[in-house]
C-alpha positions, -999 to 999 in steps of 0.1 A, spaced: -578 215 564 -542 231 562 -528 207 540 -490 215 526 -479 199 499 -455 178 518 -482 162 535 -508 161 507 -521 124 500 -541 115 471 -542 85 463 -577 69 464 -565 37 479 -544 49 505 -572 74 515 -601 47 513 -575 22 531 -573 49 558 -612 52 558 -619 11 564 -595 14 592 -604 44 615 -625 30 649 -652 62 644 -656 95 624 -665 129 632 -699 142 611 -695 176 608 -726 201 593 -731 235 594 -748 248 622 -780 274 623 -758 292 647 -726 295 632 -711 269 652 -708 232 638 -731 205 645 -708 176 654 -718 138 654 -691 113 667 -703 78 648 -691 47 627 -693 51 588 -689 27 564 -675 33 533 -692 16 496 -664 25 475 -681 10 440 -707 36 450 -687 62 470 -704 65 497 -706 68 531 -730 48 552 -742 53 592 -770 64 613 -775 84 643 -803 85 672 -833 98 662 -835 117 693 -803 133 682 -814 169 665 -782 169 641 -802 151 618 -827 177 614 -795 199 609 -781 177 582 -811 176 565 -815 215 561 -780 217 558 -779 192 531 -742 188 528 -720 174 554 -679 168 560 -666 133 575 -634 135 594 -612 102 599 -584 105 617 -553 74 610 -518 69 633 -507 102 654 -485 106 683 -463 132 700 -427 136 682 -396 143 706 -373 167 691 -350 143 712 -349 115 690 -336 139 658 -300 134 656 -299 171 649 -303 184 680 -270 172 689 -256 193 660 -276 225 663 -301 227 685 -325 239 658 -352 212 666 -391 216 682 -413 193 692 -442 180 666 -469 155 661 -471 133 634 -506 122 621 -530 108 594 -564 122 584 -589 119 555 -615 148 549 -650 132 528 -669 162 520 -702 160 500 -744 160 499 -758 139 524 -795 122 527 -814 115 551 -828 83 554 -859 70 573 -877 44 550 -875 9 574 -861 -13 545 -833 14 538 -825 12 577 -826 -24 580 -801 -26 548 -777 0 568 -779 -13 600 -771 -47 582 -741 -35 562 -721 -18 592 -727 -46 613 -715 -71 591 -688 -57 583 -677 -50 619 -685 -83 629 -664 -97 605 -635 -102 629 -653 -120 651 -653 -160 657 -691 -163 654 -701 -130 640 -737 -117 650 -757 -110 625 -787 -83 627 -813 -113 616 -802 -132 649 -821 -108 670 -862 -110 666 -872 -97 637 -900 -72 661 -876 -64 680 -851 -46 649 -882 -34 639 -889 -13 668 -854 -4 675 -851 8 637 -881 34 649 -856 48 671 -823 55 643 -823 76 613 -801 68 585 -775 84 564 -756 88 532 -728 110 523 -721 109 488 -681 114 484 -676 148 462 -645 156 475 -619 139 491 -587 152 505 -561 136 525 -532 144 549 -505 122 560 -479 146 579 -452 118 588 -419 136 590 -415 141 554 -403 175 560 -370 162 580 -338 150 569 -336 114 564 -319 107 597 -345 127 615 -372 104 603 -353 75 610 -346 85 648 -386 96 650 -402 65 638 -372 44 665 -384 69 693 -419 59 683 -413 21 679 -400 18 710 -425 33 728 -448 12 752 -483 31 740 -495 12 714 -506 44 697 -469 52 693 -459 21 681 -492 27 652 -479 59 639 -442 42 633 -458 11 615 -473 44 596 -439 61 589 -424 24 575 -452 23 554 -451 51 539 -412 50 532 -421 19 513 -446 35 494 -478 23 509 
């Protein structure tokens, strides 16, 4: 991705903090036909291991893609909304402002398997649920459903692994501005009633303090 320095992020915990976080990724592959095969799915990230974890319908052909592709990109996308050149204080000096948007992504590029071996399913299936149940007051667990039934739903998923070669972030939070500018972008955004708007200024605080 167009990355400028400004924006560059590459710190591994910042980047594997904005990984655990994002709702669902985009699985992007090379495509027989010069255009990408794209898979919108969960992932879950091992860091010890750095890798990325997730299955997709077996009646989904990327799979078959991936597998002759044999390398694959993840795309996570963080805090973004819409910045009004209204809220810069120096539009009432000059005029010299445009509209932006201000965002967070993390690129995870690398070789990815295949996987279609029950117990390696079952182990998969087991690790993203558990950690999205986590939250929950009585998490479910995939061993409270009969143990026939995961069986013959696991018939109908194929697994995969992403191993982390490469990964690049971008965090493009109004660095490039004038301190004041920032300041009256993250207020715009913090008052804002969308909840997404109020994300990305929790994002611009954080990253003024160093997180």
């Amino acid at each position: 991705m167009y990355n400028p320095p400004a924006f560059r992020e590459d710190r591994p915990d910042i980047l594997h903090g904005l990984i655990r976080s994002a709702r669902l990724a985009l699985l992007v592959s090379n495509g027989a036909d010069g255009v990408p095969n794209v898979t919108h799915l969960p992932l879950v990230l091992l860091e010890e291991e750095g890798v990325l974890l997730g299955h997709v319908a077996r009646a989904n052909p990327h799979w078959q893609a991936l597998r002759a592709a044999g390398r694959a990109l993840a795309v996570f996308q963080g805090a973004e909304a819409y910045v009004s050149p209204n809220w810069y204080p120096s539009k009432a000096e000059h005029h010299r402002v445009v509209p932006t948007w201000n965002y967070e992504a993390v690129h995870a590029e690398g070789p990815i398997e295949v996987i279609e071996n029950p117990g390696r399913l079952h182990a998969i299936v087991s690790i993203l649920t558990d950690r999205k149940e986590a939250a929950q007051p009585r998490p479910w667990a995939v061993t409270d459903a009969p143990e026939r039934f995961v069986a013959a739903q696991l018939k109908g998923i194929v697994g995969l692994s992403l191993k982390i070669e490469r990964l690049e972030g971008k965090r493009k939070m109004s660095q490039n501005r004038a301190e004041p500018d920032r300041a009256g972008a993250e207020s715009g955004l913090a008052a804002s009633e969308d909840p997404r708007d109020r994300e990305a200024a929790a994002a611009m605080r954080a990253m003024v303090a160093g997180g």
